[in-house]
VEXLO-957501 format. One record per residue: residue in three letters; x, y, z of N, C-alpha, C in turn. Coordinates in steps of 0.2 Angstrom, whole numbers, plus 5000, padded with zeros to 4 digits. Example, Ala and Ser with C-alpha at 12.3 -4.5 7.8 and 13.67 -1.06 7.14 Angstrom:
ala506649725039506249785039506649845039ser506449895035506849955036506450005039
This chain:
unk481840535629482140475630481840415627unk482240365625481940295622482040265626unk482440235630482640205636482440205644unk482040165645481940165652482140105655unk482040095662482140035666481640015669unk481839935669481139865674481739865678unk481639865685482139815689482739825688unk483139765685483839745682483939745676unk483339765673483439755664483339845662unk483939865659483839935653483539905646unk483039945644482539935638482540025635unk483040005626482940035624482640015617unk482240075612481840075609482340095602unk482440075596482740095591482240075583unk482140135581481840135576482140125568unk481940095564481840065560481240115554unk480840115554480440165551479840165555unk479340245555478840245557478440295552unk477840265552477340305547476740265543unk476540265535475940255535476140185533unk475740135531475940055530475640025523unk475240095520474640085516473940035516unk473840035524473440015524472640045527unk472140055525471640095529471340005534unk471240065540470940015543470439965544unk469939975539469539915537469739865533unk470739875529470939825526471239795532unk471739835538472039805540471839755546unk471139785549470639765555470039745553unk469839695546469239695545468839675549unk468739655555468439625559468439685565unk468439765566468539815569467939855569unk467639865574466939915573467139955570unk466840005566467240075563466940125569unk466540115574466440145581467140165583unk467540095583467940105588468340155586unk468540175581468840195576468740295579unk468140285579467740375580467840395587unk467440325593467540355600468140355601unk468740325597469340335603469940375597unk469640435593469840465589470340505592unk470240525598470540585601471240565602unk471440495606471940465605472440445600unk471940405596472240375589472640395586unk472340475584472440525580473240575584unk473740575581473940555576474440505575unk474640465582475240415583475040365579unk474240355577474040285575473740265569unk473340315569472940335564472940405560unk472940395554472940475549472140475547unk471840535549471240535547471240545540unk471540605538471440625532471940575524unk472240525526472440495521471840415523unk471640425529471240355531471840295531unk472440305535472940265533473240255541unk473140195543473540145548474140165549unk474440195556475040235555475440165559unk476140155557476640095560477240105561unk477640075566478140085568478540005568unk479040005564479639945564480139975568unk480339915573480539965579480839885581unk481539905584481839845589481939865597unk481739815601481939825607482439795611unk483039835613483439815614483539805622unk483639735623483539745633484539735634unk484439755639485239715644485039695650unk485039655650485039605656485839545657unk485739555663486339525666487039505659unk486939585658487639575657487639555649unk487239525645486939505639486739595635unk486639605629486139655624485939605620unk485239605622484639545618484339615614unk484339595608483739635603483039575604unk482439605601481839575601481539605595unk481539575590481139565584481839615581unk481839605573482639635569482139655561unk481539675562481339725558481339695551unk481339765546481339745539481739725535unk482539735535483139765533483139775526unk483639775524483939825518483839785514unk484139835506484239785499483939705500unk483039675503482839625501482139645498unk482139585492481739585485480839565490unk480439595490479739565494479339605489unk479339545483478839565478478139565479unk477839525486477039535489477039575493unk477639615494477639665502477839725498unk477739765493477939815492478339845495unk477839865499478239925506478839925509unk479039855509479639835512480139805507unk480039815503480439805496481039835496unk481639815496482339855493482539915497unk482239935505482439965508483139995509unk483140075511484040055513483940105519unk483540115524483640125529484540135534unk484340165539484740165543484740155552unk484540085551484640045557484940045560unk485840015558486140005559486540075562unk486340125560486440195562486240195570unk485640205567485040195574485340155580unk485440095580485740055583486340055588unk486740115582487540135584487340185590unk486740225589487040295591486540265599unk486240225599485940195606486640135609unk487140125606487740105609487740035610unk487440015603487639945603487739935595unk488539895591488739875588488539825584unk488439785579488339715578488739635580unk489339685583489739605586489639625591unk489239685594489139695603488239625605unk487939615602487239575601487539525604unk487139495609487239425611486639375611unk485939415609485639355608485139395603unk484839355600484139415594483739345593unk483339375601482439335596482039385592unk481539345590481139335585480539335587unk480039355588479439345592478839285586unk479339315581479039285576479339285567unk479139235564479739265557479139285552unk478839335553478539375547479139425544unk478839445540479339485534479739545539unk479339565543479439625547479639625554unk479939565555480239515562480739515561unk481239505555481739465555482339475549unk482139535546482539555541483239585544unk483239625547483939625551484339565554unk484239515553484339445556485139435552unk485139455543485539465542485639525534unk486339535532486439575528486639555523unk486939605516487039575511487839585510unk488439525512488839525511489239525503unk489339565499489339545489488439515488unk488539425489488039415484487539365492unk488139365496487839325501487539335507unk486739325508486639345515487039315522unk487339355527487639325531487339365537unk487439315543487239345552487339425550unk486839465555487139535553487639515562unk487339485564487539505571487839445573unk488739455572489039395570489239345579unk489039375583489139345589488539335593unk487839325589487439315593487139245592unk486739225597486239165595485739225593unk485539155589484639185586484239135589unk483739145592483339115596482539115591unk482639065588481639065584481339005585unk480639035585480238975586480238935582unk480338865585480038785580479438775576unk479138795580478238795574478438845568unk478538905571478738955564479338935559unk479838915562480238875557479938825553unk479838775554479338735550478838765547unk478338805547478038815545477938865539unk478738925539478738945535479138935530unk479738875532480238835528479738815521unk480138835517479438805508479638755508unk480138705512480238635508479638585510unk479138635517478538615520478038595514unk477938655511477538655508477038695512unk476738715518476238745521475938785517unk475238825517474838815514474838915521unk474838955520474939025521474239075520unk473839105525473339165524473739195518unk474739215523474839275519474839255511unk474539195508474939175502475639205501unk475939235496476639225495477039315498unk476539325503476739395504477439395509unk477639345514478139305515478839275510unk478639295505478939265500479839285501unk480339235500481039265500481339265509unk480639285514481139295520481439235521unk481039185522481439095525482139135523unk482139125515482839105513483339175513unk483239205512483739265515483939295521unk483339285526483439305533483239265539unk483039205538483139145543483739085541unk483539065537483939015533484639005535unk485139085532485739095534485939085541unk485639105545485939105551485939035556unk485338985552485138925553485738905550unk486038885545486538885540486938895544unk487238945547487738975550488138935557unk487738885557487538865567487338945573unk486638985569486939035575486039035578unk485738955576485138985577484938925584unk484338945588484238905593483538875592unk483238835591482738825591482038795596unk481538825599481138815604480638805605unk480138805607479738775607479338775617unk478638785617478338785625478438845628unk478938845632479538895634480238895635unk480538945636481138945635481539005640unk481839005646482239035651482739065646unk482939135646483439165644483939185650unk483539215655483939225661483539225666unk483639235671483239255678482739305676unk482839345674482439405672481839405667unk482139355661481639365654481539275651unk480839265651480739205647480339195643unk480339185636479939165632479439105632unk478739125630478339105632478039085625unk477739025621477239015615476539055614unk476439105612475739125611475439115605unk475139055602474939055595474539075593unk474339065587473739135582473739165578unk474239235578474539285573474939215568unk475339175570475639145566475739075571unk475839015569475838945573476538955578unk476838975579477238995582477539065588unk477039105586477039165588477139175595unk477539205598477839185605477839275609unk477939265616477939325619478439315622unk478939365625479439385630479339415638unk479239355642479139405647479639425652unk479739495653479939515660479739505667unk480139505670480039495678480539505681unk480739575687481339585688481139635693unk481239605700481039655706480539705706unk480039645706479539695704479039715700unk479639725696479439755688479239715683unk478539705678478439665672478339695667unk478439655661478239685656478339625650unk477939625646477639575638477839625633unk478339575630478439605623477939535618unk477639575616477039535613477139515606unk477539545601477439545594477039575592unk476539545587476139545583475439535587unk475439515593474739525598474239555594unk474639625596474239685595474539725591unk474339755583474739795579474439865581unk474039865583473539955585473239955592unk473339995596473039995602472140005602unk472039995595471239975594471139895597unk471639855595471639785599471639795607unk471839845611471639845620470939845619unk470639915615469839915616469539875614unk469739835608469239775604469639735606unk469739695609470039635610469939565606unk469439565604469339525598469339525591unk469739605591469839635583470439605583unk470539545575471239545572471339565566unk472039555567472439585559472039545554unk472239575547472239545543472739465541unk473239475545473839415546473739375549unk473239375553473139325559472939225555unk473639205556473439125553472939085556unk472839095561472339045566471839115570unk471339135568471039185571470839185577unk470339125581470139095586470539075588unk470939075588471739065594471939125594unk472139165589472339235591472039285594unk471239275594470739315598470939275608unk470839215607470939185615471739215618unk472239205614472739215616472939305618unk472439355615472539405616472339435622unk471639385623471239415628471539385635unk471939325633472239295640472739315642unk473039375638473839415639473539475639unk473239495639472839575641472639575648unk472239515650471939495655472739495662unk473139465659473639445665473839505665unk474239545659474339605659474139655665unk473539635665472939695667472939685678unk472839625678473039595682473639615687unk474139585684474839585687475539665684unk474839705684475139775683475939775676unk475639745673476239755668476239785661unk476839805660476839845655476739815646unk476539835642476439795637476539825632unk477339775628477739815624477339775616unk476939785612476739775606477439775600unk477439755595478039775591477839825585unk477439865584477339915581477139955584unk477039965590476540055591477240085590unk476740175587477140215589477140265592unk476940305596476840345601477240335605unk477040315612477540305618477740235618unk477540185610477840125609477640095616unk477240085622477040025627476840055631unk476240015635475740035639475639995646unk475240015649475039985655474039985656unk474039915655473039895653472539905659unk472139935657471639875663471039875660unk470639845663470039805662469339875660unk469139865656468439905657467839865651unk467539855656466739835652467039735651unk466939735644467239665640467739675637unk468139745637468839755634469239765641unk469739825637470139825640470339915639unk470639965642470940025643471540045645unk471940085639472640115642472640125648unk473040115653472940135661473540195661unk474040185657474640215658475140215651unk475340285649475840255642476640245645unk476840225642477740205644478040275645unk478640285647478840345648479340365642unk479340315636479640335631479440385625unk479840425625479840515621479340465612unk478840505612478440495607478640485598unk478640435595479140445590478840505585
């Protein structure tokens, strides 16, 4: 199963590609003991890590909630036919998303809202498609919800000045822009109530606007994080970041104080890349933190 339930909200899990990202973990965690790497082999191996290619394993994945009566997606992936001459890997795609999508029982005029936790290259490319010459909304009846610092920030008429240097390159304008352009984009900032059940929350660090989603609904919670955490080596190192991380000393505070509440207030935590059971349940051990629980979703 991909789909389980919080409360009042169904969360289901649609994949996008899972596998290597061509990165070994020293490029992609340089700040990562290589300990942690050997004592927590047993798990790693093979949802997360490949030993034998020494490659970073990753999952581009959307999570689709329904709550009160809305189909909200949360982060819209890589998508298809776009040129990312600093992102190789994600270059000229033609997956089958949109398949993926279908066969979990939601259409692109079925969408009613698609945030963005964040507008990196691999956030947002489903945002929209290539109609002839022109990118258009893929998901012609939804708001797009994105963050205000991230819009500015990675608009080039900024000029901002990027870790990723131009590895970003083309997404503004092909997969944010349009839909800004379109009137279909909402823009926010602090926090933001989506319904009784789900509010988006500002996390900064990974990028100047990087946000979390959280759930709350009889009971039941759960962080969908973004970019937080890209390997569940970030639970046990809590202070290891990505390579991506624009503000690193914000990204380290903001991890350890969503891990922390997590750990706390028994909630589940949905990262935007694992791939195994894709989300967990934390707690506290030592000056880290330890899987307590994996989500009940079928392992990709």
């Amino acid at each position: 199963m991909q789909q389980i339930t919080l409360g009042d909200v169904t969360i289901t899990r649609v994949e996008e590609y899972y596998g290597p990202v061509d990165l070994t973990p020293r490029a992609f965690f340089p700040e990562s003991p290589e300990e942690v790497w050997e004592d927590n082999a047993s798990w790693l191996v093979p949802d997360f890590y490949d030993p034998d290619t020494d490659n970073v394993r990753s999952a581009i994945q959307t999570w689709v909630l329904r709550s009160e009566g809305k189909t909200i997606l949360v982060d819209t992936g890589v998508g298809n036919h776009k040129h990312r001459p600093y992102a190789p890997v994600w270059s000229y795609l033609n997956t089958d998303f949109l398949g993926n999508l279908a066969r979990a029982g939601v259409g692109p005029e079925d969408v009613d809202i698609v945030i963005n936790t964040h507008l990196h290259v691999d956030h947002v490319g489903w945002n929209t498609r290539l109609d002839g010459r022109q990118w258009v909304p893929t998901f012609p009846n939804a708001t797009y919800i994105l963050p205000e610092r991230d819009f500015e920030f990675w608009n080039p008429e900024n000029e901002h000045k990027s870790l990723l240097g131009r590895g970003n390159q083309n997404v503004f304008e092909d997969s944010v822009a349009p839909v800004h352009q379109a009137g279909k984009a909402l823009l926010w900032d602090g926090g933001l109530d989506i319904d009784a059940n789900l509010r988006l929350e500002i996390a900064p660090g990974h990028t100047p606007g990087s946000s979390v989603l959280a759930l709350d609904s009889r009971g039941d919670r759960a962080l969908f994080v973004g970019d937080l955490l890209h390997s569940p080596v970030q639970i046990a190192a809590p202070d290891t970041n990505s390579c991506f991380c624009e503000n690193p000393a914000e990204s380290r505070a903001t991890r350890r104080r969503l891990l922390g509440r997590a750990a706390e207030e028994n909630t589940l935590v949905f990262p935007a890349h694992l791939g195994g059971h894709g989300a967990a349940e934390v707690r506290r051990d030592g000056d880290g933190f330890a899987i307590k629980e994996w989500a009940a979703f079928a392992r990709l």
